[in-house]
N, C-alpha and C positions, 0 to 999 in steps of 0.2 A: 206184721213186720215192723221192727224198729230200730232205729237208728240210735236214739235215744230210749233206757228203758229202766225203771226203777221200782221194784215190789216193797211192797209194805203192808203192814195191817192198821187198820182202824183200833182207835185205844178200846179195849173192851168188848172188842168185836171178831166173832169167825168169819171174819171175811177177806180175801186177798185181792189186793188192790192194783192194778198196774196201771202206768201213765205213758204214753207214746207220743211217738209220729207217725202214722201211718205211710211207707211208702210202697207204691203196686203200680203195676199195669193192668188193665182190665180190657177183655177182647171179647167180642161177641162170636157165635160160631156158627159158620152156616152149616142146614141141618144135615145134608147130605158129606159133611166131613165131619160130626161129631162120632161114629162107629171108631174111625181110625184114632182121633183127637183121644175117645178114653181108652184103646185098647194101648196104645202106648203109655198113657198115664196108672195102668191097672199093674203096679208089678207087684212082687212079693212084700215093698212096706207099704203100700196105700194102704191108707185109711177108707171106711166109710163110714160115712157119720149123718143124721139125721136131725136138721137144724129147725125150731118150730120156733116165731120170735113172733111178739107182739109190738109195735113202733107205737109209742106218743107224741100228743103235741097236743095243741089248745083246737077249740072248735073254729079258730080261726084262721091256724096255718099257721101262727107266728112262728115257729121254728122251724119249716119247711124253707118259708120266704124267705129264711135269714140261712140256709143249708144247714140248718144244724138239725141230725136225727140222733133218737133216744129209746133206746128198744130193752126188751129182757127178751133176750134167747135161753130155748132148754135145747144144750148142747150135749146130748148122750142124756145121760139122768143128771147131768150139772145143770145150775144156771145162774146166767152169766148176762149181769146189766151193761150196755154200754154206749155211749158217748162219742158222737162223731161231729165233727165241724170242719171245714173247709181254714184248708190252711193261709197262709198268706205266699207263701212261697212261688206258687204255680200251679198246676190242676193234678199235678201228679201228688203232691206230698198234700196230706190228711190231719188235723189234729184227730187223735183217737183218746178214749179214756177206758178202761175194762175193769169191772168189780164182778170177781166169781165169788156169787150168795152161797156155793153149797147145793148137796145136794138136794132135789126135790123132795117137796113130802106132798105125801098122797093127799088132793085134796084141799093143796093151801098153795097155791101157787106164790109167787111173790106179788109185789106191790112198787111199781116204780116209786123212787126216790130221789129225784133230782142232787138234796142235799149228799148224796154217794160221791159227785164231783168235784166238789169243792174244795178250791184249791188249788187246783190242776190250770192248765189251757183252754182246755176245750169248755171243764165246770164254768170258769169264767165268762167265758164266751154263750154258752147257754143260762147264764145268773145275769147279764145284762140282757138277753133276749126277753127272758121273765119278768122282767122289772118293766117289760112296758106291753107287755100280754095281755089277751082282753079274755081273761075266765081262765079257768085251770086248766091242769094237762088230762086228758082224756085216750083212751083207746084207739086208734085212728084206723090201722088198716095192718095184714098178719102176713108173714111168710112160712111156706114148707117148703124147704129144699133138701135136697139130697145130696150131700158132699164130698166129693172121692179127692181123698189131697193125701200127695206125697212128700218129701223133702229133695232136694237132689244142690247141686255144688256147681258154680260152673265161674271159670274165674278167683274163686278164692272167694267167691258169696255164697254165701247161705239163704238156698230160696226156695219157700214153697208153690209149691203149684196147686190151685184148686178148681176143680170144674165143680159147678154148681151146676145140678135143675131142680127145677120146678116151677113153683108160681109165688106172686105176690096177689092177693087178693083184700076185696075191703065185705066183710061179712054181710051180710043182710038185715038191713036195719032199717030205722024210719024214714033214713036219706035216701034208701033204695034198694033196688033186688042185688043181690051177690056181683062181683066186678072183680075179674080176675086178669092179670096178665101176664106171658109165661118166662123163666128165666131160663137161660142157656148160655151158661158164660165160664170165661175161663181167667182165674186170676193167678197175676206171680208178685208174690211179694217180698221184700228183701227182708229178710231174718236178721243179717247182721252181713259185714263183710264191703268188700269194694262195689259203688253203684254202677260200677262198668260190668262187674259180670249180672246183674241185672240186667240191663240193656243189651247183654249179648242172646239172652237166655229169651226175654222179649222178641227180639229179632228172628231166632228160629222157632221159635211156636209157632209165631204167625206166618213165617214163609213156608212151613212145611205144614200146615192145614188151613190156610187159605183164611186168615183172622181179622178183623178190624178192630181198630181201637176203641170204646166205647164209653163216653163219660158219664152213663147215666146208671144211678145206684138205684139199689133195691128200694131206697128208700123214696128214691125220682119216682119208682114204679109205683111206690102205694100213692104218693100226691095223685099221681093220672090217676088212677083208677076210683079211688075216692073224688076225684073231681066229673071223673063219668057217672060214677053211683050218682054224686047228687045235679047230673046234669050241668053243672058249672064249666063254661069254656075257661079254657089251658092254652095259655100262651106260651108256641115251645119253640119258637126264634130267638135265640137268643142274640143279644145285640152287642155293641163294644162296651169295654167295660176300661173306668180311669188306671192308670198306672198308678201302682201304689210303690213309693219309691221313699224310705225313710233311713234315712242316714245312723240313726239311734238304733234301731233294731236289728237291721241288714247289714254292720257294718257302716265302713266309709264309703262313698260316694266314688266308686270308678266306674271308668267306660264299660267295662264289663259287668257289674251290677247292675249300672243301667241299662246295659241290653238284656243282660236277665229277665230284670222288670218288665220292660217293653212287650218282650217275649213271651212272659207270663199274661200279660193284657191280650195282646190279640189270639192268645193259644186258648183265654177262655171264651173267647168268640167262637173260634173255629171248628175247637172238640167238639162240643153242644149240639152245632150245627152240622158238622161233618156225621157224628154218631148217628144223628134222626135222617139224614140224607141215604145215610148206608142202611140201613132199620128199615130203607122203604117208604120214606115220607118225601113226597115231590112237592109240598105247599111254596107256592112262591114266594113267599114272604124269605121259610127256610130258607130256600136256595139263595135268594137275594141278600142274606146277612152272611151266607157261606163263604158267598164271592169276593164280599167287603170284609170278609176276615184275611182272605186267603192276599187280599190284595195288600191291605195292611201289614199283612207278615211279610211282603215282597219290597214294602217300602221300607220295615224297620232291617229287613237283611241288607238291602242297598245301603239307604241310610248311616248307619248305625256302627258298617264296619271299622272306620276310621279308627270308631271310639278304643278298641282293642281288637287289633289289625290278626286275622287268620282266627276267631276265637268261635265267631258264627259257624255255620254248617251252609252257607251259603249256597257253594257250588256245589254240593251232593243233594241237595232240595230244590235247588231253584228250577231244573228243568221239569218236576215232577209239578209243582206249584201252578207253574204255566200251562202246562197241560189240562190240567185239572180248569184252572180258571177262566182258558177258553173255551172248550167241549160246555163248559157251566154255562157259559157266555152266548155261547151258539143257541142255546134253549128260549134264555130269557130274552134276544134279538128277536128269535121267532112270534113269543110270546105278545111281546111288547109290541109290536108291527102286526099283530093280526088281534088283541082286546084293547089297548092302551089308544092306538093311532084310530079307529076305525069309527068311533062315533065322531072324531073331528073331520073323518073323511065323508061319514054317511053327512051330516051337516053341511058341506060342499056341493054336496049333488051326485056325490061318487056311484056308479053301477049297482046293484046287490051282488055281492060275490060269495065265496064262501072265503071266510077270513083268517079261516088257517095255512098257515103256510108253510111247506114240507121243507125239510132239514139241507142246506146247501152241500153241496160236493166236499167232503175232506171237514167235515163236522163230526160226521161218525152216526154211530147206530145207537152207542151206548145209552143209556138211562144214567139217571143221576145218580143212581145205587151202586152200579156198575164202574162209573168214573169214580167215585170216593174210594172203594172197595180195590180199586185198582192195586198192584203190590206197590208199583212208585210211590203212589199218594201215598199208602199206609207207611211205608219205609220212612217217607220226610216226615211225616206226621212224628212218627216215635222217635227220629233225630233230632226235631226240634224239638219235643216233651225232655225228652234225657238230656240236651243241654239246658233247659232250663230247672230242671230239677236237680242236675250233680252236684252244686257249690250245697243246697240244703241238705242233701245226702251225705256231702262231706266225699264227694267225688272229685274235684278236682278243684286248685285251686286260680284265681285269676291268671290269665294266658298274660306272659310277658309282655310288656309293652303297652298294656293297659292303662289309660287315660287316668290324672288323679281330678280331683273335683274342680279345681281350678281348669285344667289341660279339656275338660269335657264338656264345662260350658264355655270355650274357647270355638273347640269344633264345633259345637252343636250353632254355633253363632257362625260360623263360617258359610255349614251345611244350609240354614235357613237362609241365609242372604242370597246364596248363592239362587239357591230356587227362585225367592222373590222377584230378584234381578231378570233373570231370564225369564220368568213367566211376564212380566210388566213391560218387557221388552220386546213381545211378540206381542202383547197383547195391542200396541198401537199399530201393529201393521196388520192385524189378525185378518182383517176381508182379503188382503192378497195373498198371503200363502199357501202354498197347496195343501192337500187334504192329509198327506200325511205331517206335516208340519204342523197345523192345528189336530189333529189326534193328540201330539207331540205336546201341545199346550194342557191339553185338559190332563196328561198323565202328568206332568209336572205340576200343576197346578194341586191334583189329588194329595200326592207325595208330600205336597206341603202343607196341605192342610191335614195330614196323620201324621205328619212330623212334629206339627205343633200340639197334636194332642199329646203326642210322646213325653213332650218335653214341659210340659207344664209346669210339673213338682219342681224342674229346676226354676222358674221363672218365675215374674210375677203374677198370678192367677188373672187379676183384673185387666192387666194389660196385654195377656196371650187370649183372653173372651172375647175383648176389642177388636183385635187386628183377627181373630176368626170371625166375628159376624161379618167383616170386609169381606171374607174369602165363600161365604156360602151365596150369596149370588153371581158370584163366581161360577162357580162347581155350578150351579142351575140354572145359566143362562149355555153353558159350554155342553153340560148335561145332555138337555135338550136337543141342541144342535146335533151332538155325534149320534144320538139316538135317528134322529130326523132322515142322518143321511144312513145310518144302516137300514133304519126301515127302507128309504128310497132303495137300496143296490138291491135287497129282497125281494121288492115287487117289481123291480127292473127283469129280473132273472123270471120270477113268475110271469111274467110278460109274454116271455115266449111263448109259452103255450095257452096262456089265457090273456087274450088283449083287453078283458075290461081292466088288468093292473096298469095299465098306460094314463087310467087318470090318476092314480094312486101315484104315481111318477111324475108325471104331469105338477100337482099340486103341491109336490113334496121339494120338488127342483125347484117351481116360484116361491115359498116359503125359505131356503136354504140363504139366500142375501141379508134377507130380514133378520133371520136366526143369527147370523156372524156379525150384524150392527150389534146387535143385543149383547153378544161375546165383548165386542170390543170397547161397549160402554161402561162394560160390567170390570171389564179388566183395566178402565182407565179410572177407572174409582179407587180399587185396588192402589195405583200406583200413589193415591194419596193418603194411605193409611198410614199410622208409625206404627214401625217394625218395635217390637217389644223388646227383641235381642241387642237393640242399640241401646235403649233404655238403662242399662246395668253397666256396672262397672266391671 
């Protein structure tokens, strides 16, 4: 699918060359609605096509690490090298590159060619990955899939649908025995046309077979698999990532480009993580960078509206957001109060108990796979991906009233102050206020320190590092505390029926004083940092 799209030939050469953007939604399918997912998909013009591709990269990963993959696929009797790199834009839009070699000849398959690139976006982008590579491009890991793709129109777009199965596998080699993992996915990608009927077209796939979102490619899959073959741990949390915010490239600097941006930053937290949570991966780590995505996104939506007032998707996500982040929440309270707290309790003198601790009333039943997969979550999920992907689509243009570069770091200097203020100003009475009032402190306290990662590119880098290292004993002395006291209400409630959690209660209510000294020393440090946002003119 492309937005942008340009064919040509190589001087001297039978080969047809195209250059893109890749833009698509990608959804995974649970297996008991794939029967209906392709009998709808199956009419009189589906295709099916049988795709066999081989992926490159160095023996090091270097292009994996950097998202950039490089495959030849034999597409029918064609084949077809191509070029993919992660765009700047947001997680939805793709740089792509595509050179159809022609067809196969028996026998002599082709021969990857990096220099096919060059030139291009993506060429460039995988010619400085090379330029600091350690060994050359090598065979890495292969795909058979089996392809059923139709076209269809909705909105005035033109867009394909393709359900993909099969597998990505890494051969059997000296790194180890054969390592396969299976695909079963459904993609829509915009041809050409308005990126609103994309997103409309998105929106009923998935509500009427039951889909989630899924940010991991084929090409995610041969890394895992190749990092099983040779035994190698895979780190698949993924964490926050800087706002990339450049006035040259993206246009001029308004309120709305910057929340773009923003948008773009914590939506590449939260896919990654959201995907592997719904996929069936409970690791706490994931779940724990889920939450800090999901919370980030609830700060830049609060945050951020000022900048171009009605332009977020605020109130059509925010309930869904919250849902999700508490049910999350609920787990990792349990978690954290029955591994985390338990060796400082066995230290104490505490009972032997058994130290897990069952789910409180109006928490729910679900599983993490289940609250991701939810249709609210997936619904906000793909309101937020489509708003920050329309202006690169050429969807919409900035919402009236949007802030100019001057007017945005005006707000954005308002919005930080204001937080500073009131956090600093609780923080000197912090031992007397009640308990929901300091909850109150640490959620403003959060907000601000994801604010100021927000807002970085606008400010001076040196002077926004400063007034955050103020802020991170902050966040870890208030941390601690609200943990402290949800562990306490936990084994309060387990109490009832098991009185050894009376010491666990006991020990956690004389610590709780101590804890809020620590808040209030931490937060009167804070009140003598300089605020960066004064610093400028």
């Amino acid at each position: 699918m492309a937005t942008s799209l340009s064919g040509h030939r190589l001087p001297g050469c039978d080969i047809d060359v195209r250059a893109m953007k890749e833009i698509e939604f990608k959804f995974d399918i649970p297996p008991e609605r794939l029967p209906a997912l392709e009998k709808e998909l199956r009419t009189a013009t589906a295709t099916r096509t049988h795709l066999v591709a081989r992926y490159f990269d160095t023996a090091a990963g270097d292009l994996g690490a950097h998202h950039v993959a490089l495959r030849l696929r034999k597409e029918g009797r064609r084949w077809v090298q191509t070029l993919k790199a992660m765009g700047e834009a947001g997680p939805l839009v793709r740089l792509e590159h595509n050179v159809d070699l022609g067809v196969a000849r028996a026998g002599q398959p082709p021969v990857a060619d990096p220099a096919r690139h060059r030139g291009t976006p993506a060429g460039d982008r995988l010619e400085a990955v090379l330029a600091k590579a350690d060994g050359p491009l090598v065979e890495t890991f292969c795909t058979d899939i089996w392809r059923l793709a139709r076209r269809t129109r909705v909105g005035g777009a033109a867009i394909e649908l393709a359900l993909d199965t099969g597998e990505v596998y890494a051969p059997e080699s000296a790194a180890g025995p054969r390592r396969s993992s299976p695909v079963c996915e459904l993609e829509l990608e915009l041809l050409h046309g308005p990126f609103d009927g994309l997103v409309a077209a998105a929106q009923r796939w998935r509500a009427r077979h039951g889909l989630w979102l899924s940010s991991l490619t084929k090409a995610g899959r041969g890394e895992r698999v190749r990092a099983l073959q040779a035994g190698r741990p895979l780190a698949l949390a993924a964490r926050a990532v800087p706002v990339r915010l450049d006035g040259s490239r993206a246009g001029p600097i308004t309120g709305a480009a910057v929340q773009r941006a923003v948008l773009a930053s914590v939506l590449a937290q939260v896919l990654p993580n959201a995907s592997e949570v719904a996929a069936g991966n409970e690791d706490e780590e994931v779940l724990h960078q889920l939450r800090v995505g999901i919370r980030r996104t609830r700060t830049a939506l609060r945050e951020l509206d000022p900048l171009a007032p009605a332009s977020l998707p605020a109130a059509a996500v925010e309930p869904a957001l919250t849902e999700a982040f508490r049910l999350l929440g609920a787990r990792r309270d349990r978690v954290l109060a029955a591994q985390a707290l338990q060796p400082a309790l066995d230290g104490a003198g505490a009972p032997a108990m058994d130290p897990s601790l069952p789910a409180r009333e109006g928490d729910g039943a679900s599983t993490p796979a289940a609250v991701v997969r939810a249709p609210a979550f997936q619904a906000a999920l793909l309101a937020l991906l489509s708003h920050c992907g329309a202006a690169d689509a050429g969807g919409h243009a900035d919402a009236a009233g949007a802030a100019d570069a001057h007017a945005v770091r005006e707000l954005l200097r308002q919005r930080l102050q204001k937080l500073h203020r009131q956090v600093v100003r609780d923080g000197r009475r912090f031992e007397s206020l009640a308990p929901l009032l300091q909850h109150r402190v640490r959620k403003r306290a959060k907000r601000l320190r994801y604010l100021c990662e927000f807002v970085t590119p606008l400010f001076d880098e040196k002077k926004v590092a400063r007034y955050a290292k103020r802020l991170l004993p902050v966040q870890d002395a208030l941390g601690t505390f609200n943990d402290r006291l949800v562990a306490c209400a936990l084994y309060r409630e387990r109490a009832e029926t098991d009185p050894r959690a009376w010491f666990a209660v006991g020990w956690l209510a004389a610590q709780a004083p101590l804890q809020a000294r620590d808040c209030r020393k931490a937060l009167a440090r804070l009140a003598g940092a300089r605020c960066f946002w004064t610093d400028e003119g």
